[in-house]
BAGU-435682 format. One record per atom (N, C-alpha, C): residue number from 1; residue in one letter; atom name; x negated, y negated, z negated. Coordinates in steps of 0.05 Angstrom, whole numbers. Layout:
! BAGU-435682
   num   residuo   atomo       c1       c2       c3
   NUM         A      CA        X        Y        Z
...
This chain:
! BAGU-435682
   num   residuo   atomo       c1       c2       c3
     1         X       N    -2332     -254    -2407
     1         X      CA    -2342     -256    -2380
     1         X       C    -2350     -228    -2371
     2         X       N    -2343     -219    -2350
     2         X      CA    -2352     -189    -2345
     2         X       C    -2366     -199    -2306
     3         X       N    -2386     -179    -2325
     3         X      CA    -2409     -177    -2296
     3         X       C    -2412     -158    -2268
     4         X       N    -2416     -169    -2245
     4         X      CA    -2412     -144    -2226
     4         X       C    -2446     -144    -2215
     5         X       N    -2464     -128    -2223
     5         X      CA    -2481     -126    -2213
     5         X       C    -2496     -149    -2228
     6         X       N    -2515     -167    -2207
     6         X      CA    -2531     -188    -2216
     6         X       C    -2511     -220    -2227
     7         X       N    -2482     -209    -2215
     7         X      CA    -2475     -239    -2205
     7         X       C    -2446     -238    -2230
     8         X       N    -2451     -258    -2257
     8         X      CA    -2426     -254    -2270
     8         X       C    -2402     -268    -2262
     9         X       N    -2379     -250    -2267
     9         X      CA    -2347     -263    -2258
     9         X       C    -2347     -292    -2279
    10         X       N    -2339     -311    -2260
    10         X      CA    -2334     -336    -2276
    10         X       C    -2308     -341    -2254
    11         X       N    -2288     -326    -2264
    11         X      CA    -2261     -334    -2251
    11         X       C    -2254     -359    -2276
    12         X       N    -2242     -384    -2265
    12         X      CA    -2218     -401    -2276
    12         X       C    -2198     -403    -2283
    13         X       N    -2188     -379    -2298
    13         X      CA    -2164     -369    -2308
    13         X       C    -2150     -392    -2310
    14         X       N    -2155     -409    -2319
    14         X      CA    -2126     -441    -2327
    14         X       C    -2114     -449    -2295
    15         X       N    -2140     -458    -2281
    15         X      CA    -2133     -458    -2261
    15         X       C    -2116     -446    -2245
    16         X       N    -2113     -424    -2251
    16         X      CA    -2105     -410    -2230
    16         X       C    -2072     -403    -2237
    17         X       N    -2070     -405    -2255
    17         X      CA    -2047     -405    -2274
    17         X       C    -2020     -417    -2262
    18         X       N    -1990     -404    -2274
    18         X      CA    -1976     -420    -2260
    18         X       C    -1967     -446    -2267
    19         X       N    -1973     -448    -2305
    19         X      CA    -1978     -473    -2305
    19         X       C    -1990     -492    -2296
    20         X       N    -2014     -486    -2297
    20         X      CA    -2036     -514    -2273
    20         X       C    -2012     -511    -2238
    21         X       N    -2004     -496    -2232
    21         X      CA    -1992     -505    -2203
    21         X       C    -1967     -512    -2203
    22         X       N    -1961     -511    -2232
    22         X      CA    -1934     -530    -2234
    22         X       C    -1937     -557    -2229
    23         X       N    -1953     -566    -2238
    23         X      CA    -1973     -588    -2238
    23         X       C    -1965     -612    -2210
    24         X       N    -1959     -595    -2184
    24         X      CA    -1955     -603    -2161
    24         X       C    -1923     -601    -2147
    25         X       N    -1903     -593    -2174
    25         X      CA    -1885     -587    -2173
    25         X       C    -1870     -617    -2179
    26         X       N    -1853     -621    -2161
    26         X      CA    -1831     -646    -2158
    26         X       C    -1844     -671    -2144
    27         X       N    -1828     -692    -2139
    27         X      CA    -1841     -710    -2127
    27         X       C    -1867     -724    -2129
    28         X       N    -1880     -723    -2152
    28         X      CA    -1903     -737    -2154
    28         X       C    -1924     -705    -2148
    29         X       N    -1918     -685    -2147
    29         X      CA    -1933     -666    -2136
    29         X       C    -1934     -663    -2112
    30         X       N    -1909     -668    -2099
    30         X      CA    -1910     -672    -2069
    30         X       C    -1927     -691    -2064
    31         X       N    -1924     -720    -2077
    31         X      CA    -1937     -744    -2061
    31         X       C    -1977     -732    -2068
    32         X       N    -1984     -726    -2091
    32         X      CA    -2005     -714    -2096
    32         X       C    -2017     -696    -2066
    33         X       N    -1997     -679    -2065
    33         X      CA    -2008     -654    -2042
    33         X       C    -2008     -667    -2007
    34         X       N    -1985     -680    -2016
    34         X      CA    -1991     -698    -1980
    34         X       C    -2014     -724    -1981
    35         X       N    -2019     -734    -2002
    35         X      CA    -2047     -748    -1999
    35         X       C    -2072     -725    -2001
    36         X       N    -2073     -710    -2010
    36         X      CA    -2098     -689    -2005
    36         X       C    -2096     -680    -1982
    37         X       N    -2075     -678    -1967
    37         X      CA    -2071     -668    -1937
    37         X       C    -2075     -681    -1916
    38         X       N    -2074     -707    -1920
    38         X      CA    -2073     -740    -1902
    38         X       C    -2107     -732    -1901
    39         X       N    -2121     -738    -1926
    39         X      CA    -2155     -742    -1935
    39         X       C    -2156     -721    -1916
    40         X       N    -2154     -696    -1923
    40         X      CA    -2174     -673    -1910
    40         X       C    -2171     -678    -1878
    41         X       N    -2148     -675    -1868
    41         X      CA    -2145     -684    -1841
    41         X       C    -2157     -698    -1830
    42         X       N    -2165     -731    -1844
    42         X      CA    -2165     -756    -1835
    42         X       C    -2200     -741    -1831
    43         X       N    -2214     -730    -1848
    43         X      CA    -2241     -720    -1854
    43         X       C    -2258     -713    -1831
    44         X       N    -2229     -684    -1822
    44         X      CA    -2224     -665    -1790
    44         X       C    -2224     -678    -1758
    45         X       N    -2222     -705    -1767
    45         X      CA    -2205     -723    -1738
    45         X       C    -2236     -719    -1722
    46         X       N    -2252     -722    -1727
    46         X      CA    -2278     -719    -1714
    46         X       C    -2283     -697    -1695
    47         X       N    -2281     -662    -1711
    47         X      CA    -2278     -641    -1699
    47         X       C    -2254     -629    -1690
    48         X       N    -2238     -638    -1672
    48         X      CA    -2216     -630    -1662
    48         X       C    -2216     -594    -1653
    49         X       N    -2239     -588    -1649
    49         X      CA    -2242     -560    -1643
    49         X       C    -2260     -540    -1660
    50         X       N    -2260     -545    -1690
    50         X      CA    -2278     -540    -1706
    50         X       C    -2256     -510    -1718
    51         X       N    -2281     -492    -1732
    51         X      CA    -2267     -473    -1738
    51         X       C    -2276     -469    -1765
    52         X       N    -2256     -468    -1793
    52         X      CA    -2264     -474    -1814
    52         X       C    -2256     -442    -1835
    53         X       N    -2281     -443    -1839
    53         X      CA    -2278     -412    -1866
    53         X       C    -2275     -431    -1897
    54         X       N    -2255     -424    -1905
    54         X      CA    -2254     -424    -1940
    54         X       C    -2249     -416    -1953
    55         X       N    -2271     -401    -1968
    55         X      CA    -2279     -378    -1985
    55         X       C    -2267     -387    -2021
    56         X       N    -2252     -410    -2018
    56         X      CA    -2251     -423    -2044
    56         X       C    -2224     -404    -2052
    57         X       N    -2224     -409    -2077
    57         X      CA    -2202     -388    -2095
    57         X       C    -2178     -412    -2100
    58         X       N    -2155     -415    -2116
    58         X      CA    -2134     -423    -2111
    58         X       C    -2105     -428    -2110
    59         X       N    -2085     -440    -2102
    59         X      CA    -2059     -440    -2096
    59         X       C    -2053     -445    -2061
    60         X       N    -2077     -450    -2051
    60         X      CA    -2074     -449    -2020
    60         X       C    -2055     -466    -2019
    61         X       N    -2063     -493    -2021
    61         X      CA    -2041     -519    -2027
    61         X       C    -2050     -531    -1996
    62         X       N    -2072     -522    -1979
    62         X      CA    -2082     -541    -1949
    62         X       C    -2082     -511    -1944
    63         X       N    -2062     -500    -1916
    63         X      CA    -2059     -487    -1913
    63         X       C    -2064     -490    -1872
């Protein structure tokens, strides 16, 4: 673990990996990524004019 200042790096190396985003690779990764996309949307339907920051790390799979 290497530290920057007060705050230590806890990056997710597996995660982030191209194995783990194979993961979403072929049809049952598709059907996976378009039900996480349906959810977050369906979440959104409320704020039609909302403006959203995501500071989260990733494969940027809700784009």
């Amino acid at each position: 673990m290497v530290s920057t200042g007060d705050f230590p790096e806890t990056a997710d190396i597996e995660t982030s990996s191209e194995d783990y985003a194979s993961r979403f690779a072929g049809e049952i990764g598709a059907w996976l990524l378009k039900v996480q996309e349906d959810a977050t949307l369906k979440m959104l339907t409320p704020y039609p004019k909302a403006t959203i920051l995501d500071v989260g790390g990733g494969h940027g799979q809700l784009t």
